[in-house]
C-alpha positions, 0 to 999 in steps of 0.5 A, a space after each residue: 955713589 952707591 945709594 940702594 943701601 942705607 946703614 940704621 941704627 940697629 934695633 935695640 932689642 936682642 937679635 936673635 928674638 927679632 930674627 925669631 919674630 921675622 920667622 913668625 909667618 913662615 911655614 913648618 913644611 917639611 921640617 919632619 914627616 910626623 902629624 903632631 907638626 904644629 905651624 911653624 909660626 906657633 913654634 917660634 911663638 912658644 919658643 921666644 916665651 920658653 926658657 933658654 937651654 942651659 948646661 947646668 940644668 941635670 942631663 936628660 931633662 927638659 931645658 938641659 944642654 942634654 935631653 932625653 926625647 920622646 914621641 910626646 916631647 919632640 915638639 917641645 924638645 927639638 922642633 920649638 926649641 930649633 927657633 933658639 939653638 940649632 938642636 942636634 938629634 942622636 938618634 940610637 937604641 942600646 943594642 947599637 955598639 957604635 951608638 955607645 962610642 958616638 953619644 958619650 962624644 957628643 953629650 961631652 961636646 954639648 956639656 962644652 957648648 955651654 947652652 949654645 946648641 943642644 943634644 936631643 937622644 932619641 931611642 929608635 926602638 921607644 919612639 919607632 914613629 920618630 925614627 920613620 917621621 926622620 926617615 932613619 935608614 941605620 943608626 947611630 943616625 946624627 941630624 941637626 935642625 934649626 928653625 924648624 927644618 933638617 939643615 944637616 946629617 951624618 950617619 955612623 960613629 966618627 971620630 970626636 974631632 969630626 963631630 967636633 967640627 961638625 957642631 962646631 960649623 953648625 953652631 957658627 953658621 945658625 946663631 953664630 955661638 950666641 947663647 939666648 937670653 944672655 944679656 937679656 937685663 942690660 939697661 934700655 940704651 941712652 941715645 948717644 949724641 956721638 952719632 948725630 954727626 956720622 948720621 949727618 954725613 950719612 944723610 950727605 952722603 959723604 961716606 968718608 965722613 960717616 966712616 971716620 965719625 963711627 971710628 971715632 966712637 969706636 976707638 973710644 968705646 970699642 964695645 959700643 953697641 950701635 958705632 961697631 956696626 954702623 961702622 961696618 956697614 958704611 965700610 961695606 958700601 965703600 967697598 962696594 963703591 969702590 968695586 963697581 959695576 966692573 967687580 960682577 964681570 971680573 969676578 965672573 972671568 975669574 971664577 977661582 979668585 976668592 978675592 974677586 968673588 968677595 969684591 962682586 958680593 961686595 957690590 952687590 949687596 952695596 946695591 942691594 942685592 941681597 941674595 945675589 951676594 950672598 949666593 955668590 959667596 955660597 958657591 965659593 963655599 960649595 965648590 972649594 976647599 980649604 983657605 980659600 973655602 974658609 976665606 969665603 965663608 968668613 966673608 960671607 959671615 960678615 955680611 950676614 953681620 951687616 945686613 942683620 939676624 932680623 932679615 930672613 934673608 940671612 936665616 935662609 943663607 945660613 941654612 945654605 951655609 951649613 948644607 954647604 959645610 956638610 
């Protein structure tokens, strides 16, 4: 029986701001070359405290699913505001033709995401400091940061479906599509006494028993904030119980066996190791394409589910995850 891992109750505050909180300590270096940096703790700090984007706010101002950003606002605007959604800088100058293809395909697609991820326009000749700060080589120049740091990039004008996939990718592999601050006035959660008895079996170690209680109360209540994920993780450690320690060498003799790999991520993050599973499955997304690509990446996205947003861990892999894409 696997014992390294145990499932929890998951904290009742929102996610996201405990995945922010977690981040608190660590540093800004290298996100962008500019001296007007701040720590990276301060940037989290202001962001948890500021309003979150939202679509409705007027295009171009501050707060809104598009804005305008200057040498003066870059802090706010893009680096603190990176620690809520993945922001996604167009950098152009109005001699710049292609510019004038690609901003409208990408304002269209920020208004669409409804405050999940935002547009930051920078004029490279207004702000010629920025442009150097981001090492812009030509324009239009796309590059999309999250906590802080440049995760990925393209240059020239693409096709909308390109930048589609693109922001898309993004979105899914930062914050999954979770819009801050929604769901922020639901009630505090009353304790459910469903729980006592797939927490007794738990602490038996019978996962069989926890698993068949936790379905019970998700049959029932399928929105049910604390059984769908203890559910989940109890799945993971039968699974990594039932794979083994065998799983690591047959994954290993077969390195294309996408299945395989999942099984030897499987385990080991049912042992507890944590960045082995998930590096694992990284290099499945780096060296493949297509199904078996996606395949890993949605298993790889299950795990992050499991262990948590709250683990900096997982914000690391995502990071991963999207150079990876890109």
């Amino acid at each position: 029986m696997i014992e390294a891992m145990q499932p929890t109750r998951p904290a009742r505050p929102d996610p996201r701001a405990q995945a922010q909180q977690a981040q608190l300590a660590a540093s800004l270096a290298g996100a962008v070359d500019l001296a007007a940096v701040k720590a990276r703790s301060e940037a989290a700090a202001r962001a948890q405290a500021a309003p979150p984007p939202s679509a409705g706010a007027p295009a171009g101002a501050p707060g809104a699913a598009v804005v305008d950003v200057t040498e003066d606002t870059f802090q706010t605007e893009v680096l603190d505001r990176s620690f809520q959604v993945p922001v996604v800088l167009d950098l152009w100058a109005e001699w710049c033709g292609p510019c004038k293809q690609l901003s409208p395909v990408l304002e269209r697609l920020a208004a669409e995401g409804g405050g999940s991820w935002v547009l930051a326009k920078v004029d490279v000749d207004a702000n010629p400091a920025l442009a150097q700060g981001l090492r812009v080589q030509g324009i239009p120049a796309v590059k999309a940061v999250w906590q802080g740091q440049l995760v990925a990039e393209f240059t020239g004008a693409i096709p909308e479906e390109q930048a589609r996939q693109f922001v898309t990718e993004l979105v899914r592999a930062t914050t999954g599509g979770a819009v801050p601050g929604a769901g922020a006035e639901e009630p505090d959660e009353v304790e459910d006494p469903r729980l006592d008895a797939a927490e007794a079996a738990l602490e038996r170690g019978d996962l069989t028993a926890a698993e068949a209680a936790y379905q019970a109360i998700v049959d029932a209540e399928p929105d049910h904030p604390v059984a769908g994920l203890a559910l989940r993780q109890v799945q993971l450690f039968r699974r990594a119980d039932e794979a083994g320690p065998d799983a690591l060498a047959a994954a290993d003799a077969a390195p294309d066996d996408v299945a395989a790999q999942a099984r030897a991520a499987d385990f080991l993050l049912g042992t507890g190791d944590v960045e082995g599973a998930f590096e694992r499955l990284l290099d499945v997304v780096r060296r493949t394409a297509g199904d078996d690509r996606d395949q890993a990446r949605q298993h790889l996205v299950e795990l992050f589910g499991v262990v948590g947003d709250q683990d900096p861990r997982v914000a690391a892999a995502r990071r991963q995850l999207t150079l990876a894409l890109y």
